[in-house]
N, C-alpha and C positions, 0 to 999 in steps of 0.2 A: 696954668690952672685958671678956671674961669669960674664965678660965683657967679649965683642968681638967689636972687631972694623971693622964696615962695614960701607966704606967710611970716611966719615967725621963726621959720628953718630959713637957713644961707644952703644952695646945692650949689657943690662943688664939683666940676668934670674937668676931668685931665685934657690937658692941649699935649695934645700927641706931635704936634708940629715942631713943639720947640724945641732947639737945640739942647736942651738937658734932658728930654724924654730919655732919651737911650740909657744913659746914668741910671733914670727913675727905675725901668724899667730893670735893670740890675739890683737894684736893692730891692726890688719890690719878689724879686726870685730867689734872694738868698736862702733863706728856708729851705728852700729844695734843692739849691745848690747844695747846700750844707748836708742834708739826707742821702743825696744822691753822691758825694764822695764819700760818707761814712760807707753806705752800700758796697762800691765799687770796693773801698777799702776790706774791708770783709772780706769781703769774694776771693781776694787774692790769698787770704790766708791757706796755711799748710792743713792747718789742722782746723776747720772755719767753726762756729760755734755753730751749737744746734735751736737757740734762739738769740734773738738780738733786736732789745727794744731805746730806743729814747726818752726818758723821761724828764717831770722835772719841769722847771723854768723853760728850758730851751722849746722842751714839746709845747708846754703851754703857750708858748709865745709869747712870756713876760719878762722875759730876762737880760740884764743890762749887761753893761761892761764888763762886770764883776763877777757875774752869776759862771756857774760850773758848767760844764754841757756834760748830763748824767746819763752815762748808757749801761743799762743791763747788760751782761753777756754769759747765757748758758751752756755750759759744753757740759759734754755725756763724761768726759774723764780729764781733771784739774789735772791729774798728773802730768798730762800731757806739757811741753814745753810751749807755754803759754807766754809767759813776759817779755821774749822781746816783740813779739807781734804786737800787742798790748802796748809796750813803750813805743814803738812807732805809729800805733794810733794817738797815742796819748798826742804825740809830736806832731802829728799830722793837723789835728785839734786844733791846737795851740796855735800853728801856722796859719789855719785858714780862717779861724775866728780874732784871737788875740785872748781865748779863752783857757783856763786849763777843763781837760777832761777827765770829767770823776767817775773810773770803770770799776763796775760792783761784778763781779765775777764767782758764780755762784756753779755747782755742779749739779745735773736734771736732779738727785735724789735730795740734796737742800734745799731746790726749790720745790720739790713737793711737797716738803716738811713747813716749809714759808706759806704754801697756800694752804694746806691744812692750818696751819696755826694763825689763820689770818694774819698775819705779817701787814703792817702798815705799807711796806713797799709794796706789798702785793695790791692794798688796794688801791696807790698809786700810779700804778702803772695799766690795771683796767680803765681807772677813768682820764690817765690822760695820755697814756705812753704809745708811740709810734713805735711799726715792725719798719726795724733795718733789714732783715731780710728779703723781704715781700717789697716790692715796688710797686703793685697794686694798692698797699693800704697808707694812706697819709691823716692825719690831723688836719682838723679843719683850725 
């Protein structure tokens, strides 16, 4: 890293040269790493939900050691044999963060009832929640 003092601001620009870039360069992706296995994860399901967001700490990108990684997951019918797919997400979490995963598992007709009745989760997940489905859409 190299600083320059212009004004009363210090700018700081990465040295790409140095032997720890590569590391930086890892952490600096994990985010998306972390998106992109919940994604992959998903996809393999039997029965795969019909929406699937992140919210939360994790999405916000403020969340420490301790913080939950909170993912929404809609399916059209709870009946369905849903828990062990779910406990191996849970596990999957757990291994690639160091985090537990807190999964709100809701069926389409509760969650219409959640957006009619304005549901606090509902309105956190408009302003801050990432689609695990769609790999087009990320948080900034």
């Amino acid at each position: 890293m190299t600083a320059e003092r212009a004004g009363s601001a210090i700018l700081y620009e990465a040295n790409r040269d140095h032997l720890a870039w590569p590391a930086v360069e890892i952490l600096i992706g994990i985010r998306e790493t972390l998106l992109r296995r919940i994604r992959d994860h998903l996809a393999g399901w039997d029965n795969p939900p019909t929406r699937a967001r992140l919210f939360g700490s994790t999405a916000r990108a403020d969340g420490d050691t301790s913080s939950d990684v909170d993912i929404l997951i809609i399916h059209r019918d709870l009946a369905a044999p849903l828990e062990s797919e779910m406990e191996s997400l849970r596990a999957a979490v757990r291994r690639w963060t160091g985090n537990h995963a807190q999964l709100v598992t809701v069926s389409e007709s509760t969650w219409a009832q959640m957006t009619r009745d304005a549901d606090p989760l509902v309105g956190s997940l408009r302003r801050d929640g990432i689609d695990l489905l769609n790999e087009a859409e990320t948080a900034a």
